[in-house]
N, C-alpha and C positions, 0 to 999 in steps of 0.2 A: 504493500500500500504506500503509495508516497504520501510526502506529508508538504503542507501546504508553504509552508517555509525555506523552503530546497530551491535555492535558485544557482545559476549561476548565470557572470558577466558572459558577452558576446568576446569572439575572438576576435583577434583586432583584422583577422582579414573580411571578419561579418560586420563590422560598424557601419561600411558604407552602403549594405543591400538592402537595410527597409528605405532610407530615403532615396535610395537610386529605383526599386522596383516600381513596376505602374504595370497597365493593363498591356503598353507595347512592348516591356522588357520585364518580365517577373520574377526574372531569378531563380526560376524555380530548372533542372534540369531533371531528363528521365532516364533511367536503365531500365531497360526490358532485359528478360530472358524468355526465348522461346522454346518453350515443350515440344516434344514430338508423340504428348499427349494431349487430351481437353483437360483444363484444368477443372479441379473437383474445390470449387468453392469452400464446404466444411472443411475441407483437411489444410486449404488454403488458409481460414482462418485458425486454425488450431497450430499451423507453423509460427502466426504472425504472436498470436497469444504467447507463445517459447519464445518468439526472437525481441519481442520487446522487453520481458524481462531481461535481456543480455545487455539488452542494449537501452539501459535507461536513460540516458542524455535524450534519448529520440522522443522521449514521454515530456515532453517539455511544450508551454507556449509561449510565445515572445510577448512579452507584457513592456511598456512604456515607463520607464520611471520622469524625473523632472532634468535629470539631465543625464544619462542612456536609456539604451532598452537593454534587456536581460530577459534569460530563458528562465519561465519558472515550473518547475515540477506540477505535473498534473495527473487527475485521477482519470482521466479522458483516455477511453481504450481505443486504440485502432481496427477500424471496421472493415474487409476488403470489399469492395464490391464490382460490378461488371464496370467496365470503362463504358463511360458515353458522353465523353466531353473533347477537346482540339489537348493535343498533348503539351503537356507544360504551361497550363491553366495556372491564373493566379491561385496561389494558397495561402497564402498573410489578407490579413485584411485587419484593418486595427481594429473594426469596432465587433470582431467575431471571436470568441474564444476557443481556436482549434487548434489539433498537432501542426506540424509544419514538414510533413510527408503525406503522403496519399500510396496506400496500393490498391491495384486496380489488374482486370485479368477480359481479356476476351479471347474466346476461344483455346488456341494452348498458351497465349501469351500472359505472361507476369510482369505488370508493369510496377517501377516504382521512382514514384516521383517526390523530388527533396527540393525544399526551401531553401536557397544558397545559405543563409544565416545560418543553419544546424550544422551544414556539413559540404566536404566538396566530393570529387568523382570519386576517390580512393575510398573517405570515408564511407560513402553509399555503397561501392561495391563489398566492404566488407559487411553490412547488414543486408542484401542483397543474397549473399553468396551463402551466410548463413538461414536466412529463412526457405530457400530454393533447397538448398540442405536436410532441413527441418521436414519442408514435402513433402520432399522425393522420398525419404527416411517414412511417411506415414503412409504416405502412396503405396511402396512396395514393401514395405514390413521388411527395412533395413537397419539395422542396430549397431552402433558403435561406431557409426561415421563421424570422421578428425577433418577440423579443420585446421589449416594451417594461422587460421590468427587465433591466438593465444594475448588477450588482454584484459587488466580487471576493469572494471567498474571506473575506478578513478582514473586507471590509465586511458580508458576509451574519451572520458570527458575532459582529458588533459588539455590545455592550451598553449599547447609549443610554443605559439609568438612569445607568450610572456617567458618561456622556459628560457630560451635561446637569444633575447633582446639584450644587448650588449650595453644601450644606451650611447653608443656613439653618432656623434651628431655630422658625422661624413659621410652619414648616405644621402648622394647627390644621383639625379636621374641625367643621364648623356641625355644632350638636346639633339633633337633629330630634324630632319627638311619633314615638310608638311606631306600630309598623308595623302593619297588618292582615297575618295570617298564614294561607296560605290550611290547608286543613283536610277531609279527608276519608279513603274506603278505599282504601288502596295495592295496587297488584301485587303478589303474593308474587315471592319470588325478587329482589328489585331489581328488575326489571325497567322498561322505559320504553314508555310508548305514547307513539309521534312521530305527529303529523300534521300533511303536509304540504298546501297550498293554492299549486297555479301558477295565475296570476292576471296575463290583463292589465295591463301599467303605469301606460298613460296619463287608464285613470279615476279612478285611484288619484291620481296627479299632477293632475288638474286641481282633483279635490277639493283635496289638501291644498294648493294656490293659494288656491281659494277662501276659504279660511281663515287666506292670507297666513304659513302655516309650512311646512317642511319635509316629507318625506313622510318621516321618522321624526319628526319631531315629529308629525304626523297619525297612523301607525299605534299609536305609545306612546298618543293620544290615544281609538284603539279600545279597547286593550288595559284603559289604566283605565274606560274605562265597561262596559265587559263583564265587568272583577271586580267593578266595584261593583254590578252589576245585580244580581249574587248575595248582596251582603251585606245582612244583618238591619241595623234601624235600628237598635242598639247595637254594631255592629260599625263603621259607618259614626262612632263616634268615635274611628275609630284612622286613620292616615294609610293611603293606596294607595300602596306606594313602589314605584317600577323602579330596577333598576339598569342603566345604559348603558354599555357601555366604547366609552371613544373612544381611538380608533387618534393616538397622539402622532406617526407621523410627518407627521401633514398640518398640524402645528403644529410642531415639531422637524425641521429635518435628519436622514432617516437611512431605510436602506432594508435595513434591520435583519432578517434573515430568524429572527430570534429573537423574544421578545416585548417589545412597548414598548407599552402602552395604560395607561389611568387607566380607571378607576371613576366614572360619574358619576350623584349621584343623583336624581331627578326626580321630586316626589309632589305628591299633591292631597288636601285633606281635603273629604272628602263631605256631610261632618258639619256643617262650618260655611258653607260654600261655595256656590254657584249650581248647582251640578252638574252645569251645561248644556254641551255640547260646547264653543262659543265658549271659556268661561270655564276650562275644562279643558287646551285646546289654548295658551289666551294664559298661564295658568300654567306649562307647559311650557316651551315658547317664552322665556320667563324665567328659570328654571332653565337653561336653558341658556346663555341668556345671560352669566350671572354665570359658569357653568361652564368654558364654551371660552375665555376670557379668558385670555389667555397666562401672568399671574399665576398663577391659580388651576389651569390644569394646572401648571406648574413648581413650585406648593406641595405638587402630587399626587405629581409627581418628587420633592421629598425626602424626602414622606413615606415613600416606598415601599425609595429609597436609605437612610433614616433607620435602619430593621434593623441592614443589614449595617454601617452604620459604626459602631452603639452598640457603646463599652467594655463594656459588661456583654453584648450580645448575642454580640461576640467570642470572650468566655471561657468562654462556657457551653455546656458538654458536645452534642453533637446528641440525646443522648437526652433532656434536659430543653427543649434548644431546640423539640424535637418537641409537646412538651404543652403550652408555651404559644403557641406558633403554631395549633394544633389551637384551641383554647381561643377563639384570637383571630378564625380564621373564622368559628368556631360565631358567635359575637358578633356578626359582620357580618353574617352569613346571615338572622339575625333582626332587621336592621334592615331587612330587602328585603320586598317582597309576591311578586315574580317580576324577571324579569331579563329584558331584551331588546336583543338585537343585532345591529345594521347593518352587515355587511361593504360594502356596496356595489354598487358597479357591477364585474361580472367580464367584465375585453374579452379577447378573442382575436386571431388575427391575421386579417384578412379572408380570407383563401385558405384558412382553417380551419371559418371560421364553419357553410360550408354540410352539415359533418357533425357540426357542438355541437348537441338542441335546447333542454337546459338547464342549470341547477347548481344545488346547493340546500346548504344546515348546519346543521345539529342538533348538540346538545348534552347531553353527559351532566347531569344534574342531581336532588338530594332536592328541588326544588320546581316553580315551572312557569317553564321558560323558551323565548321565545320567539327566530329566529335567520329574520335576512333575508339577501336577496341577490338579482341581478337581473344576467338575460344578455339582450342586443337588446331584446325588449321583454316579456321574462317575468320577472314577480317573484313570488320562491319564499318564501315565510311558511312552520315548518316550529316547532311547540310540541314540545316535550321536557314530558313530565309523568310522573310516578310515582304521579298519582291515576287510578281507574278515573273517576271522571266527564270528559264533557267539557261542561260545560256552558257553561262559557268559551271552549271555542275554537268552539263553536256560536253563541256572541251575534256574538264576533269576526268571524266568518267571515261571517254572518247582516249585519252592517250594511257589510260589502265589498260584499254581493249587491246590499243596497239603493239600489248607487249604479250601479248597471247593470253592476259587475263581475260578469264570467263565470269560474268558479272549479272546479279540475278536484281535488279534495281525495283522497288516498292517505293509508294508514295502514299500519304495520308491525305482523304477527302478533304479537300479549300472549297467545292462551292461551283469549280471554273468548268467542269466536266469532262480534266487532262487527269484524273485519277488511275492508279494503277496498284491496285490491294493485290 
């Protein structure tokens, strides 16, 4: 039973997502896992009843104090029910008292959708990974299945930013040339056209060998030639920027079921530059370089810890802390072209594996963002966009093809009648 007193502070990478979220960007992202069964409702809920007691930070709602917001323990149980709403649906709302996840199931799919404030991709997929676990385990009358996260209670609710904040006042951000923004007609309603691409792994992988980088440094490396495919040659004097979040506990101790990630940013200009794959990919590859540097994340740690420790951020009211935090994503927003993010590799337990066939993550977003991930040997590419074109994720997808990737492409109903379930 929790008790009404239980709260904790926001991490300092959640301070700016209630005043940044609204009805065109919610903050909210989704991991599905797909069955290669129908999902059985009862047993649905009777996993989620197990996983929340593991997982209690997630039994939380964001309540408003006079000068933050804070997550506060709640007796409020999580219900699953059939999905019938556009994915990545507002779920905060200030004058409602709810969790700040949603699961949701049609047909063999498991959806689960998180409130950036509670947690980021890592976090989710470890409460994901566990209740899909839990099913499968009542589904087929499996016993003794391990998962590989192993954390308590405290350590799941831990707040790395404060753990690892140095309080050094040198975290400065490189100033960069102005971004290309991308530009076009939007879905009425908010609304999002996701399209997702499962797509053999290992052409993918030998390709980005061939090129001696990563295969997020090779898909960031599609991603910018297939915006820039579309840009006018006056448009091509602005930078192609992404923005990448890398997950800090693969560089930081901490198995943190809340959010711990940096922002990192990756761009090419077209304008001045060779433009050529190679050249594109070895810029990257650079970028990152300088990026993952243990410095340069721990400068990103204080920056982020830098908010909550300012004297002046302290004493100032939440309703004015709201507008200039507002004020401060809009500002970032527009340093970006799109956003793209690599959760990974999502393992199971072997004795689970032969009823998982995939997973995939989308993202709420006002612009185009693209969200990976990859289970045994399917990797899920999956663009969040609130423009009706897709002319991008058709180049994208288009020079996947041309490497002898076989690509099985789904799209979620927008309205326009270019649906493809």
């Amino acid at each position: 039973m929790k008790t009404s007193n239980s709260w904790n502070s926001l991490d300092n990478a959640a301070l700016i997502f209630p005043a940044a979220s609204g009805r065109a960007d919610t903050q909210v992202f989704r991991i599905s896992c797909e069955l290669y069964d129908k999902v059985e409702p009862a047993h649905l809920q009777s996993a989620l009843d197990d996983t929340i007691r593991i997982f209690g930070v997630y039994q939380s709602v964001l309540k408003r104090g006079f000068f933050w917001y804070y997550l506060e323990s709640t007796d409020i149980m999580p219900v699953v029910h059939e999905e019938s709403a556009q994915p990545c649906g507002p779920i905060y709302s200030w004058n409602r008292k709810r969790l700040l996840f949603d699961v949701s199931y049609y047909k063999s799919r498991v959806n689960l959708e998180v409130y950036h404030v509670l947690s980021d991709g890592t976090g989710a997929v470890h409460f994901l990974r566990t209740l899909i676990s839990k099913y499968l385990s009542i589904c087929h009358h499996i016993c003794g299945v391990s998962l590989s996260y192993d954390a308590s209670a405290m350590q799941m609710s831990d707040d790395s930013f404060r753990k690892y904040y140095t309080g050094s006042s040198n975290a400065k951000q490189d100033k960069r040339g102005i971004a290309f923004r991308l530009h076009g007609s939007r879905y009425p309603e908010d609304r999002l056209k996701i399209i997702n691409g499962l797509v053999g792994i290992q052409p993918l992988l030998d390709a980005a060998h061939r090129y001696h980088t990563t295969l997020t440094g090779f898909l960031c490396a599609c991603l910018m030639n297939a915006i820039s495919e579309t840009m006018s040659v006056r448009a091509k004097k602005k930078l192609v920027v992404l923005a990448v979040p890398v997950d800090l506990r693969k560089h930081f101790p901490s198995v943190s079921a809340r959010n711990f990630f940096s922002i990192l940013p990756v761009d090419y200009d077209y304008g001045k530059n060779e433009g050529t794959f190679e050249d594109v990919v070895k810029k990257i590859s650079d970028d990152f370089s300088v990026g993952l540097a243990n410095k340069s994340l721990s400068n990103c740690i204080d920056a982020y810890a830098a908010v909550e420790n300012n004297v002046f951020a302290r004493i100032t009211p939440l309703f004015l802390k709201d507008r200039f935090l507002k004020a401060a994503y809009d500002y970032s927003m527009r340093q970006d072209t799109a956003g793209f993010s690599n959760i990974g590799i999502i393992s199971m337990p072997p004795e689970l594996e032969p009823f998982i066939r995939a997973f995939d993550i989308c993202s709420g977003t006002n612009k185009l963002q693209v969200c990976v991930c990859s289970f045994k040997n399917l990797l899920s590419i999956s663009f969040s966009s609130p423009f009706v074109s897709s002319e991008i994720q058709r180049r994208f997808f288009r020079s996947l093809t041309a490497l002898g990737a076989e690509i099985e492409i789904t799209t979620n109903p927008t309205g326009d009648g270019k649906e493809n379930q």
